[in-house]
PLY file of the C-alpha trace (Angstrom):
ply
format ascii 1.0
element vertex 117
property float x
property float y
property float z
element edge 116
property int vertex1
property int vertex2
end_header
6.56 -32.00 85.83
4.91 -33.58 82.67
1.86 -31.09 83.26
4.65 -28.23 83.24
5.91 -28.90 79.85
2.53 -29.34 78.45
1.81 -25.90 79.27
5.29 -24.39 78.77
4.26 -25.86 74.85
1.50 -24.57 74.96
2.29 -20.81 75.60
5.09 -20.95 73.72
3.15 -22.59 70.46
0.48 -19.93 71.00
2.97 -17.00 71.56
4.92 -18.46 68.62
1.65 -17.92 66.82
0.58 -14.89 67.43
3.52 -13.16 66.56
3.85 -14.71 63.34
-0.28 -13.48 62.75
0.34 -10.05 64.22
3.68 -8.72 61.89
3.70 -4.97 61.46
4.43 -3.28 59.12
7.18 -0.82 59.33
7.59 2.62 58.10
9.45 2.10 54.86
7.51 -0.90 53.87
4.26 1.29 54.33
5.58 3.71 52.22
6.63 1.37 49.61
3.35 -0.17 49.15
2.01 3.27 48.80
4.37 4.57 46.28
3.54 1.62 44.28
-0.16 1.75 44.59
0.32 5.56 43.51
2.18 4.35 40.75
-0.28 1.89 39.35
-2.80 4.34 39.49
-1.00 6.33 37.07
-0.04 4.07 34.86
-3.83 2.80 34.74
-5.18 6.29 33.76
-2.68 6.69 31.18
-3.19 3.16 30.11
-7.36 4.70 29.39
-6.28 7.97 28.81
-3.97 6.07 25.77
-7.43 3.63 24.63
-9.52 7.30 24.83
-7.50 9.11 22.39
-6.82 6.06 19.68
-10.66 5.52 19.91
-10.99 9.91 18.69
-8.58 9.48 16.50
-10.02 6.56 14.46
-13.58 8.21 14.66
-11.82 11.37 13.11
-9.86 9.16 10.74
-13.30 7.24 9.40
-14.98 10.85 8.96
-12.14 12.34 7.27
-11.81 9.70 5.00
-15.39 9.96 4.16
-15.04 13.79 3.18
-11.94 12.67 1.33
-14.40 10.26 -0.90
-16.74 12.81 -1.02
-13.95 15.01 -2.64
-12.48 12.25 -4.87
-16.11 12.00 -6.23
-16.66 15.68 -6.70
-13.10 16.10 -8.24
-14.35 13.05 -10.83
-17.67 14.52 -11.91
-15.35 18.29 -12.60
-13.38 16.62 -14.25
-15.83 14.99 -16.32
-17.85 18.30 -16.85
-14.47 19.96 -17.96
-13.97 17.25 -20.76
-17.50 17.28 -21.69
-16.95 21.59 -22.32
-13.76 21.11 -24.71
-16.77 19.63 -27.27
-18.74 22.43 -29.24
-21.39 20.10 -30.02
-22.03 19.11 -26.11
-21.77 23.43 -25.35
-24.31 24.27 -28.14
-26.57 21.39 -26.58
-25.80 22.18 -22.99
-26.37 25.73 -23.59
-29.83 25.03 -25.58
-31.51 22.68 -23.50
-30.53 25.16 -19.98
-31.07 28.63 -21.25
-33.89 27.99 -24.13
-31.33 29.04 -26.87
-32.25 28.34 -30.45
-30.62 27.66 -33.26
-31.32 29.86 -36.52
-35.09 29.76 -37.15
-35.54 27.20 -34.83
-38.62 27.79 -32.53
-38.93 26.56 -28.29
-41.85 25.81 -26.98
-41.92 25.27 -22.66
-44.16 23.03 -21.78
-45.11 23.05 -17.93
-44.42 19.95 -16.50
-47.44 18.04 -15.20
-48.05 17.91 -11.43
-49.95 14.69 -11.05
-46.97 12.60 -11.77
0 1
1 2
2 3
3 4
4 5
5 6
6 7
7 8
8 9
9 10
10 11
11 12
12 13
13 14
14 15
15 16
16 17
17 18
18 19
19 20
20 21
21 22
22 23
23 24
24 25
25 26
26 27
27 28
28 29
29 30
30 31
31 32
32 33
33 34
34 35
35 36
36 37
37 38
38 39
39 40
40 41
41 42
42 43
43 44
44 45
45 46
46 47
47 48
48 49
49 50
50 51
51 52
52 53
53 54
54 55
55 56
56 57
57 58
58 59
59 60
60 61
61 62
62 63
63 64
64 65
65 66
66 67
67 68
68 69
69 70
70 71
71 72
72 73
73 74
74 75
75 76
76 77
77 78
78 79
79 80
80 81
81 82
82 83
83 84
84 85
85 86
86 87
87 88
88 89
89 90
90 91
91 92
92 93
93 94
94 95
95 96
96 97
97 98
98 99
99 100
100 101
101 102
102 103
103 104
104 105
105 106
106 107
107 108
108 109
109 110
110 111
111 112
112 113
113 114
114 115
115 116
């Protein structure tokens, strides 16, 4: 009788155990874990799709605020050659020195500029 139980625990210890190791899994909780491994997926490419764009956008930002300093710069040299025209005295100049204008018996001589320099 003691050899009996000793088996009759051990069947039922081992059948105990193997259907706790072998659970299935039903239907519904199939489809649940793929619904939310569909769902993480998405969220995950818009998660990169989100880091993708910021990273464009801040190269576009850094060249377009280059251009801007390029135009800032531009815009203060125009500005500076529209001062520098109110002046007579800088025009007369300007326009002597650029277009070999002289003044009244005044005489311009080019010299060509040397090539060894």
């Amino acid at each position: 009788m003691s050899e009996e139980k000793t088996k009759k625990k051990k069947t039922t210890g081992t059948a105990a155990k193997k259907k706790s190791s072998k659970r299935k899994m039903t239907p519904l909780l199939r489809l649940f874990c793929y619904i939310v491994i569909i769902i993480s997926g998405l969220l995950f490419w818009r998660v990169f799709d989100e880091v993708y764009t910021t990273l464009t956008l801040k190269k576009q930002l850094a060249e377009v605020q280059e251009k801007y300093q390029e135009v800032l710069d531009e815009n203060a040299y125009l500005t500076s050659e529209r001062e520098k025209l109110v002046d007579p005295d800088y025009v007369a100049s300007y326009a002597r020195g650029t277009y070999l204008l002289s003044k009244d018996g005044e005489q311009i001589f080019y010299l060509p500029e040397d090539e060894n320099k």
